[in-house]
N, C-alpha and C positions, 0 to 999 in steps of 0.2 A: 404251280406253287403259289400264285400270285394271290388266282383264286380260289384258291383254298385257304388262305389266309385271312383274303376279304369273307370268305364266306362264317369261318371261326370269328372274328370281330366283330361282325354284324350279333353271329348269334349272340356274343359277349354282351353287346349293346341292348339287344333287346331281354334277355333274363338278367338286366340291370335295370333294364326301365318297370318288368313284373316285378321283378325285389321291391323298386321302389315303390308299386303302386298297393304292392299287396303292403311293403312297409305301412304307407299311408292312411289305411284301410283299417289297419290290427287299430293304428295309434289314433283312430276317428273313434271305434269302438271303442278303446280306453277313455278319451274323454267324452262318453255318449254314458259312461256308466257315473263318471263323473259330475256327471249333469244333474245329478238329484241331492248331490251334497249343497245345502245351502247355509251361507256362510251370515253372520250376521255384524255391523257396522252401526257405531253411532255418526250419523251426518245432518248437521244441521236440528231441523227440528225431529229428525226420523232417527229412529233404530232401522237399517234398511237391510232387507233379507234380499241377497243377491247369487246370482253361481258368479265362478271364477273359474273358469279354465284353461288352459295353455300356456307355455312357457309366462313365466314372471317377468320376462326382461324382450318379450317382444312387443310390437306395435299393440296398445293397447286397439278394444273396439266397445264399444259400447254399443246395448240392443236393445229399444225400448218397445215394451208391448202397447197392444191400445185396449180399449175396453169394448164389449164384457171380454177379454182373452187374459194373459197371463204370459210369463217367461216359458209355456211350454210353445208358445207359437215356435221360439228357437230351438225347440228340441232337438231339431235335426241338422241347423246351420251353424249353431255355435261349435259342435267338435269338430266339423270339416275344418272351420275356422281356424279352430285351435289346432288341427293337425299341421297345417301349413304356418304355423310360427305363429299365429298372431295371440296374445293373450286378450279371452273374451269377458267381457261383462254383462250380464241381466240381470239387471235389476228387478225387482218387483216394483210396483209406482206404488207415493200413497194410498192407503186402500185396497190396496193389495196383499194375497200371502202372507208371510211372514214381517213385513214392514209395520210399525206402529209408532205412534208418535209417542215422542219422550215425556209429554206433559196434557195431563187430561185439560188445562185450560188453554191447549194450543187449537183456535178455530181448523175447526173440519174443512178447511178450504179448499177446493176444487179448482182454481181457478190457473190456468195454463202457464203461469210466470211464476207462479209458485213449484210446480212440477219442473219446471227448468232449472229453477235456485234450488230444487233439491238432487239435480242429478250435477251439479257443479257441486253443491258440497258434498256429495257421495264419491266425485272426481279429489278432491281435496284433504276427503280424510284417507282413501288409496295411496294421497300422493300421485296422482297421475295428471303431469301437465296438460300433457294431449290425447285427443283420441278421436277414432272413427267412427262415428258415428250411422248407426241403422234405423229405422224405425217407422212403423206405421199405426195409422189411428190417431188414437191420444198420442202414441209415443212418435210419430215423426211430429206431428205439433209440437210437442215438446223439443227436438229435435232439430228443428227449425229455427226455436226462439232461444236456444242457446248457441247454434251458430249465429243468428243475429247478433244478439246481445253482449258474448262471448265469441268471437268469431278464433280469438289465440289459443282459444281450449279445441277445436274442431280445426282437425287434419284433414279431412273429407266427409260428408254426408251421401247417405242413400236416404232417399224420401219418396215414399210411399204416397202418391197422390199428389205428390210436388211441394210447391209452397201452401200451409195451411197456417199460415199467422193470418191472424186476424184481431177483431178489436171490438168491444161494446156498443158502439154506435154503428158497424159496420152489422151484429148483429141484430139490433134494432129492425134493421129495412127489410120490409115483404120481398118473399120472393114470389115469381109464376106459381101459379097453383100444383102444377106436378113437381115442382120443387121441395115446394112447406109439403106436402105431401110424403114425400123420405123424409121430412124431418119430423114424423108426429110423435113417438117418442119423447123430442125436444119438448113439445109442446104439450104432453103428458106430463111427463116430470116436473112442468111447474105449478102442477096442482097438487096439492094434499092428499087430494084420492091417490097419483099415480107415485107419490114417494111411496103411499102404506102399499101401494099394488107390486113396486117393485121390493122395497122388504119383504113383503110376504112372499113372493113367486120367483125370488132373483136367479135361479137357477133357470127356471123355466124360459124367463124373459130372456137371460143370454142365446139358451139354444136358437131361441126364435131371431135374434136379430144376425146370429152365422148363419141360420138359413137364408137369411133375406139378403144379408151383405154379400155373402158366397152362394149363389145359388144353384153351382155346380160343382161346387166342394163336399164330396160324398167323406164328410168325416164320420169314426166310427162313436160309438157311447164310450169304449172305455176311454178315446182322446177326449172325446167334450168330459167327460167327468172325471178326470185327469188334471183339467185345466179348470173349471168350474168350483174346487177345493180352494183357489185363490181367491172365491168370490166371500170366501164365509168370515172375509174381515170384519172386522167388526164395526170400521170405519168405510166399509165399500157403500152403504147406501147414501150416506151424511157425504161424500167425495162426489160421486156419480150426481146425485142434485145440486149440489152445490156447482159443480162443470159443466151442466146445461143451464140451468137458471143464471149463472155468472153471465153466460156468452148474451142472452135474452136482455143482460140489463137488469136482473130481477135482484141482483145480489152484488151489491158495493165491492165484495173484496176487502184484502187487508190493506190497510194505510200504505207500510213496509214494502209494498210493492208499486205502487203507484209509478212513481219514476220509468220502470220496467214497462209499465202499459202504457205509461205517453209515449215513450219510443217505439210501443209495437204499431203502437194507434195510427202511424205514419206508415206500419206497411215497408218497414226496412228490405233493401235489397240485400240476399245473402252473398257474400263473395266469396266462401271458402267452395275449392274442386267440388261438383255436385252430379251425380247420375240422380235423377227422379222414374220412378217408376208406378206404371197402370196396371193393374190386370184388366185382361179385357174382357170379364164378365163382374166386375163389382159394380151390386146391386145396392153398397151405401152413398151416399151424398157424396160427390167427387168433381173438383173442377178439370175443365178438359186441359190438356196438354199447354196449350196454345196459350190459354188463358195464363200460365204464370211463368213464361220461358223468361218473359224480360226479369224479372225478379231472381235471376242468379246471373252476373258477372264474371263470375271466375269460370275455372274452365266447366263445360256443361256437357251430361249427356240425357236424352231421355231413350226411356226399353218399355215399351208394354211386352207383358208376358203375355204369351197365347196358348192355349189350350184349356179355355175355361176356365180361367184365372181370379178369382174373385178379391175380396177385400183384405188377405190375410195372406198376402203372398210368402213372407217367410214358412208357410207353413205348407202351405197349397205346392211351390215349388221352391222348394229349398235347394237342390241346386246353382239355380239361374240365382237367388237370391243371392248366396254364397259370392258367386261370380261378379254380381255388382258392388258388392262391398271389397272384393279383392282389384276390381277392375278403379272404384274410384280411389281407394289409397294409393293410386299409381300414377291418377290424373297429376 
């Protein structure tokens, strides 16, 4: 009797646990179809085109893309996300999508302290005190310097390539020749030729730096061009030069921010809970592990991903990804 009873419970247990997981599955799909509604926000100097999914009243997270990519890199992390409670946010960055700025005489500015002020006041016109923070590329830069700088807005971060603050002077200095080497792009864009080269060819130029950055990232056409529709802002090429030329020293910056970039000039330590993550086939510019552990205090993890992992891992492997943003909101 015993065992047949343990044997009925078990089974109970277990077509409780497929309920739940097919549950979880139906409501990923629910909000995976939700993912193409894009909602629109005045914040700061931006009108900011964002998704918004999963319950309203749970942990917010916020997911910032980096460039050439877009809010589809979280195509497939933000509704696991949102299936498990958390309410997600992707923003599109200036220059991005459906974002534009509210006033034709607001400089085209590119410059990484500004992208941080605009995902606090995109926090601000939400209403949302705090939040979890994702992001790689531009968007763990950005990401970084708002856990600096705003450390009571950031619950936890995941950072894509670890610490990427940096500073104008810090960009000034030569690197080893295979170094400037991944960076010629940088050093393209600060010519006139390579601004009209990438107006003209911006499609083109994106493909080629996912090939270069991910070089065993077998994306298809309809994902690159899927994600490549966010590049046809109107302000993506005047942003993109402006955010390499800025970092060169080639370009001042606004006034209004100043303050923001002597604090970063110093290379602030982050303290909020932090996982940082590598793939371990990204083919873009990337400091090693080692190099920026001491630059997070509070609690720390670092994860390379493996199996051909390149520069765009929410995309590459969006599980694992899923996993470190639910693993650090718990640090």
């Amino acid at each position: 009797m015993k065992t047949l009873f343990r044997s009925s419970l078990l089974a109970a247990l277990a077509l409780t646990a497929v309920n739940s997981a097919v549950a979880a599955t139906e409501s990923a799909a629910s909000y995976a179809a939700e993912f193409s509604h894009i909602y629109q926000i005045k914040a700061g100097v931006l009108n900011v085109g964002y998704v918004d999914i999963g319950p309203r009243d749970g942990q917010a997270v916020i997911l910032l893309h980096g460039w050439p990519y877009d809010i589809q890199s979280y195509v497939s992390v933000a509704p696991e996300l949102a299936a498990k409670g958390y309410r997600v946010i992707v923003p599109y960055l200036r220059g991005y999508g459906s974002t534009r700025f509210l006033s034709d005489q607001t400089p085209r500015n590119g410059q990484p302290s500004a992208m941080a002020s605009d995902v606090v006041a995109l926090m601000d016109a939400l209403n949302i005190k705090q939040a979890v923070f994702g992001g790689f590329d531009w968007g763990a830069r950005t990401a970084d310097i708002v856990a600096a700088l705003w450390p009571e807005r950031v619950k936890a971060l995941v950072s894509v390539s670890g610490y990427l603050i940096s500073s104008q002077e810090a960009g000034r200095k030569p690197l080893p020749p295979q170094a400037e080497l991944q960076w010629w792009y940088q050093f393209y864009f600060a010519t006139e030729r390579g601004r009209q080269g990438y107006a003209n060819n911006t499609h083109d130029f994106a493909r080629l730096i996912w090939q270069q950055a991910s070089p065993g990232w077998k994306f298809s056409d309809a994902m690159f061009n899927q994600s490549a529709k966010a590049l046809d802002n109107p302000d993506q090429t005047a942003i993109t030069i402006s955010n390499y030329r800025w970092r060169l020293g080639l370009e001042k910056g606004e006034q209004k921010y100043d303050a923001y970039e002597k604090k970063l000039a110093a290379l602030p330590v982050i303290s909020v809970p932090t996982i940082t993550i590598e793939g371990d086939n990204n083919g873009a510019p990337h400091p090693a592990p080692q190099a920026y552990r001491a630059k997070f205090s509070g609690k720390y993890e670092h994860r390379t991903f493996t199996g051909n992992i390149g520069h765009n891992p929410p995309a590459e492997a969006p599980q694992d990804f899923v996993k470190a943003v639910v693993d650090a909101a718990s640090l």
